[in-house]
FIDREN-283695 format. One record per atom (N, C-alpha, C): x negated, y negated, z; residue number from 1; atom name; residue in three letters. Coordinates in nm, 4 decimals, decimal comma. Layout:
<atoms>
c1;c2;c3;i;at;aa
X;Y;Z;NUM;CA;ALA $
...
</atoms>
This chain:
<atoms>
c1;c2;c3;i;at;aa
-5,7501;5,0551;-1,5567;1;N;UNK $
-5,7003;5,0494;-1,6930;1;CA;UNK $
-5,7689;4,9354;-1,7663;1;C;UNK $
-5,8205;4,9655;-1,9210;2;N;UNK $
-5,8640;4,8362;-1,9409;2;CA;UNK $
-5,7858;4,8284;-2,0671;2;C;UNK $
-5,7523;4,6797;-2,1557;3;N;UNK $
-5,7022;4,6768;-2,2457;3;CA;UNK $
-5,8274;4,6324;-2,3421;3;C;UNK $
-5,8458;4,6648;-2,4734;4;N;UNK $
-5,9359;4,6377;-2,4964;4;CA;UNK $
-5,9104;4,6042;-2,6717;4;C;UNK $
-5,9908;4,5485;-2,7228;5;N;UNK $
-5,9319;4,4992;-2,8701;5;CA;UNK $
-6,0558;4,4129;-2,9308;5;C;UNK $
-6,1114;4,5061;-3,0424;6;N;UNK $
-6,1656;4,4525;-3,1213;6;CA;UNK $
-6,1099;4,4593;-3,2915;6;C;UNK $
-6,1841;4,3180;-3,3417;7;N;UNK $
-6,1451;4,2867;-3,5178;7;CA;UNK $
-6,2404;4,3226;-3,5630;7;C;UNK $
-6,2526;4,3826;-3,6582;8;N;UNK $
-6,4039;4,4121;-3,7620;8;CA;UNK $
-6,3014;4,4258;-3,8542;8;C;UNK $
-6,3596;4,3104;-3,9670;9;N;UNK $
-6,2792;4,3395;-4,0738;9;CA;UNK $
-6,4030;4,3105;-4,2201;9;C;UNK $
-6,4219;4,4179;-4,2820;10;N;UNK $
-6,5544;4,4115;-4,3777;10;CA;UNK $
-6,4804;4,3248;-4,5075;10;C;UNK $
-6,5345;4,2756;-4,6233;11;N;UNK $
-6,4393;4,2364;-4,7000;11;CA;UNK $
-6,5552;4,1344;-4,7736;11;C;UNK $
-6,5819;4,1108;-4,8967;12;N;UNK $
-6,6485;4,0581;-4,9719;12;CA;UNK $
-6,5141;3,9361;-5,0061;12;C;UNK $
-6,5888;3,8129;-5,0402;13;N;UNK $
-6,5131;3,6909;-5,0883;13;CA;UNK $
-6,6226;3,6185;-5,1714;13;C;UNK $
-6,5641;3,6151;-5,2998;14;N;UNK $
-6,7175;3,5381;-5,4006;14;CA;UNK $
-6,6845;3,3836;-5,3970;14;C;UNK $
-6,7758;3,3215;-5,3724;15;N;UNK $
-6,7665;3,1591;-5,4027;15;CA;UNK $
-6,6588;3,1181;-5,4401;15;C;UNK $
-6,5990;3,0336;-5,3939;16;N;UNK $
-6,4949;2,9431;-5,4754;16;CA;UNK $
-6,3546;3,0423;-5,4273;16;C;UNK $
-6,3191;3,1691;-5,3814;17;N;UNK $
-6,2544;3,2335;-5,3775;17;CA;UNK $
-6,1962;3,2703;-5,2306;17;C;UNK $
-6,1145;3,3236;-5,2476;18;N;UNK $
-6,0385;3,3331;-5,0982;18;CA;UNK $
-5,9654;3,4841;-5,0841;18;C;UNK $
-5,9473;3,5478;-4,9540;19;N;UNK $
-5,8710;3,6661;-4,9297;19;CA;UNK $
-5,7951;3,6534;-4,8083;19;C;UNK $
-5,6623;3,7095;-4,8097;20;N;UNK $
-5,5912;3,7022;-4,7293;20;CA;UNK $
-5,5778;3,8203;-4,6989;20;C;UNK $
-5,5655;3,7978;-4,5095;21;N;UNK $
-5,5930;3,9813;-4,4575;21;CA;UNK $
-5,4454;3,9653;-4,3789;21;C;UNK $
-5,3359;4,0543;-4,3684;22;N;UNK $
-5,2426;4,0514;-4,2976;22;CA;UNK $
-5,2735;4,1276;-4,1515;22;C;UNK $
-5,2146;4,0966;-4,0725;23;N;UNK $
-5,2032;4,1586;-3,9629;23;CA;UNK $
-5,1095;4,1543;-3,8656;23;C;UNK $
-5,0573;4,2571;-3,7661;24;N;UNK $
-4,9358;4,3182;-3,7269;24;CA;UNK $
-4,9704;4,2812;-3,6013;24;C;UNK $
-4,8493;4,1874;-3,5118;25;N;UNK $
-4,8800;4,1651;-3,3664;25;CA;UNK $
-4,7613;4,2876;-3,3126;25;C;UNK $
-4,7904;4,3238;-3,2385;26;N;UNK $
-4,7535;4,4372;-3,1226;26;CA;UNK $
-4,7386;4,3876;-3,0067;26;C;UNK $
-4,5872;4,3103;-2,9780;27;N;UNK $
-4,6146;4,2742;-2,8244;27;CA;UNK $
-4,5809;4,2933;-2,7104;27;C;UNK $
-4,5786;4,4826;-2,7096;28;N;UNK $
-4,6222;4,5288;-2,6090;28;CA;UNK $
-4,7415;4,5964;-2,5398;28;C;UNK $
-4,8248;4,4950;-2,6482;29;N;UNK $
-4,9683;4,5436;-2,6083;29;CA;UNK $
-4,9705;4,4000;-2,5512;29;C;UNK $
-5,0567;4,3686;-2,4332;30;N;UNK $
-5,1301;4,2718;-2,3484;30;CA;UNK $
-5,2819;4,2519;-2,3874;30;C;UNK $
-5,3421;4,1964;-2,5042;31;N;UNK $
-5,4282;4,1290;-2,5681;31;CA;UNK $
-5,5213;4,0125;-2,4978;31;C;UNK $
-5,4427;3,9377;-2,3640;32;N;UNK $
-5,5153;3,8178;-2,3473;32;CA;UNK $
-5,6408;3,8154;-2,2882;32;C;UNK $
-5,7779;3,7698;-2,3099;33;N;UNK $
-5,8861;3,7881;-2,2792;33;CA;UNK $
-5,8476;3,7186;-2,1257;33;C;UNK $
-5,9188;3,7893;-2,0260;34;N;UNK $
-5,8926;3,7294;-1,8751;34;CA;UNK $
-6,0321;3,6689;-1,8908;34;C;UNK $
-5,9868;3,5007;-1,8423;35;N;UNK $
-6,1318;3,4837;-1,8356;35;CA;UNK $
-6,2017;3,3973;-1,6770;35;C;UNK $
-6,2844;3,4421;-1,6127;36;N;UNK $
-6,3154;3,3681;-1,5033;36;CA;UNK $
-6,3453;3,2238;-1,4513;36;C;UNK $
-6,4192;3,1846;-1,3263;37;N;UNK $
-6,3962;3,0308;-1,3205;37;CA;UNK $
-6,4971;3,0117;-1,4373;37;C;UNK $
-6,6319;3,0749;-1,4833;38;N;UNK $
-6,7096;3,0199;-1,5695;38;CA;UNK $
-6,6084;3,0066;-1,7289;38;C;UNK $
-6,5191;3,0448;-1,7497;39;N;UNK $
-6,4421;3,0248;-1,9135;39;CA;UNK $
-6,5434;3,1044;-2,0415;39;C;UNK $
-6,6130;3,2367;-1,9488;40;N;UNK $
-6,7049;3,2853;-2,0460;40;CA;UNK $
-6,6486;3,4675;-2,0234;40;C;UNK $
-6,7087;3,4833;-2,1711;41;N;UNK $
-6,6896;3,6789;-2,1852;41;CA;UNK $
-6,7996;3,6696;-2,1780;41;C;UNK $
-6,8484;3,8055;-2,1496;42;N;UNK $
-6,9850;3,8298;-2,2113;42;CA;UNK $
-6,9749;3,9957;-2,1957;42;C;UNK $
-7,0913;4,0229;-2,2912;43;N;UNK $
-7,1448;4,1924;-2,2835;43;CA;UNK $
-7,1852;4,2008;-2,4533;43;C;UNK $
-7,2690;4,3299;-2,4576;44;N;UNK $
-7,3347;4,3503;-2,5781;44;CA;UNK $
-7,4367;4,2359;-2,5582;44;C;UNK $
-7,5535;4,1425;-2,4881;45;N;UNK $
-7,6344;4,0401;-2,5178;45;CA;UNK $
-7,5863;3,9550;-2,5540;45;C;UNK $
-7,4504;3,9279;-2,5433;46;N;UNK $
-7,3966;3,8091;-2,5975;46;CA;UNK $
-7,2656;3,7578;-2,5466;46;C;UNK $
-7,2764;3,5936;-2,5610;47;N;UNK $
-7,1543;3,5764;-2,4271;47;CA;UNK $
-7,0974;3,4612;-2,4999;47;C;UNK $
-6,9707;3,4564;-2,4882;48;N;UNK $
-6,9123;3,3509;-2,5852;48;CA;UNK $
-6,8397;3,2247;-2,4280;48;C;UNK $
-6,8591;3,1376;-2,4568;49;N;UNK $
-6,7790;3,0671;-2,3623;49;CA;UNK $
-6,6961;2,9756;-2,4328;49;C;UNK $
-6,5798;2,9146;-2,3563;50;N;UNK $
-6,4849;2,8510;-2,3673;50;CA;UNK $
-6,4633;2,6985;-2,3289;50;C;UNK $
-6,4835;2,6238;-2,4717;51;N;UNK $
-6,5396;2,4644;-2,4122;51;CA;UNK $
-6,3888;2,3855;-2,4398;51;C;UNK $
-6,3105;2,3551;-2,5136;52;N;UNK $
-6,2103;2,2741;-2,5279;52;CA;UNK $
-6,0979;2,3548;-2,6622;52;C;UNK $
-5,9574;2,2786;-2,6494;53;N;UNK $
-5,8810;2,2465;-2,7444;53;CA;UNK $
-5,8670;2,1109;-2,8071;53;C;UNK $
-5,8566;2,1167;-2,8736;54;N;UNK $
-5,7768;1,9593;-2,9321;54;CA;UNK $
-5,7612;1,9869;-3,1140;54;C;UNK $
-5,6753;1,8935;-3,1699;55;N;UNK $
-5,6891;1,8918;-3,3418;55;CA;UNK $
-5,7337;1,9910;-3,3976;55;C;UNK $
-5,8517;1,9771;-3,4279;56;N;UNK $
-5,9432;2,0739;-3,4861;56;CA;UNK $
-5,9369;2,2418;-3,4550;56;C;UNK $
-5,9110;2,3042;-3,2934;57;N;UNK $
-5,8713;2,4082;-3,2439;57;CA;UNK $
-5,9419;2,4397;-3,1795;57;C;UNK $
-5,9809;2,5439;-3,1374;58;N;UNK $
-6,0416;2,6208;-3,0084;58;CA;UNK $
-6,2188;2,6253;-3,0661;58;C;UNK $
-6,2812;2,5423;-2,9206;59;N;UNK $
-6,4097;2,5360;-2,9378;59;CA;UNK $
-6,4865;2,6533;-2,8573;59;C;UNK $
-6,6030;2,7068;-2,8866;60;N;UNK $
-6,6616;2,7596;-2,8077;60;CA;UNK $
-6,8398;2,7923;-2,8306;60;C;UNK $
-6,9024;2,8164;-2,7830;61;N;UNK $
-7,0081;2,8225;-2,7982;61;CA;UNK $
-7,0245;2,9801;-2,7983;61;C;UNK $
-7,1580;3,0419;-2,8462;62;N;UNK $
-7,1982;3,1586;-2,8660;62;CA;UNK $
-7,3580;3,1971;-2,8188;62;C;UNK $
-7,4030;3,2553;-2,6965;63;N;UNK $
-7,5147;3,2836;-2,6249;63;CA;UNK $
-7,5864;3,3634;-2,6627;63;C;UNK $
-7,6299;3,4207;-2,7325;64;N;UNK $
-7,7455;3,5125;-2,8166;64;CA;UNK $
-7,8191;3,5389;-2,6297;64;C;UNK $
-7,8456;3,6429;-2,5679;65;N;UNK $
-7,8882;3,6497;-2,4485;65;CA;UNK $
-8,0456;3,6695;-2,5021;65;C;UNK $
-8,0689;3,7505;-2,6198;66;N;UNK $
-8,2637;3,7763;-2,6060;66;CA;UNK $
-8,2647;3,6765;-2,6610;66;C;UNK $
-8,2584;3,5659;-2,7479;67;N;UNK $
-8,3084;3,4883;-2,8063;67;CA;UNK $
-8,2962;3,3481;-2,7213;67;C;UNK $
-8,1660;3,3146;-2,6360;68;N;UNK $
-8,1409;3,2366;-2,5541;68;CA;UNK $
-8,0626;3,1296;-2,6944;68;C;UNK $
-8,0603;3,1770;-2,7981;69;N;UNK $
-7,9332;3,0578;-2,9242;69;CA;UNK $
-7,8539;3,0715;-2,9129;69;C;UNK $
-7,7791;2,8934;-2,8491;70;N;UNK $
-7,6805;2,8577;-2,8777;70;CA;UNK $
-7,6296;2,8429;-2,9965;70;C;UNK $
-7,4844;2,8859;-3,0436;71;N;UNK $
-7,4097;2,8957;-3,1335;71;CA;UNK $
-7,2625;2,8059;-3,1123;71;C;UNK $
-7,2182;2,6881;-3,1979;72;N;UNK $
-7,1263;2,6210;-3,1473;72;CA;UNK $
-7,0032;2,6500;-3,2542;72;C;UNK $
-6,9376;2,6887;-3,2100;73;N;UNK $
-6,7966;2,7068;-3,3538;73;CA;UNK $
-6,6609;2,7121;-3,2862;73;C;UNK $
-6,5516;2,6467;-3,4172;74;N;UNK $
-6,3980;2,6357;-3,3654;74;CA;UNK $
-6,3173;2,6903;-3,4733;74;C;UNK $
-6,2523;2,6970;-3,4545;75;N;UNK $
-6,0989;2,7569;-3,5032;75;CA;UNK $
-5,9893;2,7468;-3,4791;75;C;UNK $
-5,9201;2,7653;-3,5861;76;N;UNK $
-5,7526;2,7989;-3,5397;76;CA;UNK $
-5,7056;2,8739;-3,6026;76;C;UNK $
-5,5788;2,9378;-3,5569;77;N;UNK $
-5,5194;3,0756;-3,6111;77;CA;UNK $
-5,3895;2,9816;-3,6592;77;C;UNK $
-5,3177;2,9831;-3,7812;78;N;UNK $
-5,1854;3,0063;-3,8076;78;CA;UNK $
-5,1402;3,1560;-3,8704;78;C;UNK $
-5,0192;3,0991;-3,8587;79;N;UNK $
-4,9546;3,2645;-3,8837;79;CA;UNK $
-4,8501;3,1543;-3,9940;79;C;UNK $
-4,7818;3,2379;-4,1066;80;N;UNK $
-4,7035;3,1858;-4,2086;80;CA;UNK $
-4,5664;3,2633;-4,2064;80;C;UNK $
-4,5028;3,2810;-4,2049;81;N;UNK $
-4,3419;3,3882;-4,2140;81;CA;UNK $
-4,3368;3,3997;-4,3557;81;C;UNK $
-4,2865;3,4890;-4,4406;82;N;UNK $
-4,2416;3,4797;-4,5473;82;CA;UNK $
-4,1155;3,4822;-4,5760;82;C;UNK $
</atoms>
């Protein structure tokens, strides 16, 4: 069985401007990426690994496999209630 879950979300935003995309958690779906001793996904030529938390949010790097570029980026998710 595999669980599987991708975001593609297309959406134009002009300078200076902002869009808010809602989205619906389902939690009886099981979402969590399993990840091994390396802290990396990979497939499609490209492998994202898993370097730290702290403040700022979830770090990770991004492996371009034909080109061999590293890609370094973080994030965080909030969610708001209304």
């Amino acid at each position: 069985m595999v669980n599987d879950c991708d975001l593609h979300i297309k959406t134009l935003v002009s300078a200076q401007d902002f869009v808010l995309i809602k989205m619906h958690y389902n939690a009886a779906v099981d979402i969590s990426a399993k990840l091994g001793a390396s802290n990396a996904i990979s497939g499609n030529g490209e492998g994202i690994i898993y370097r730290k938390y702290d403040d700022v949010g979830v770090h990770f790097d991004l492996l371009k496999d034909t080109s061999g570029n590293i890609f370094t980026f973080s994030f965080d998710i909030m969610n708001y209630f209304s």
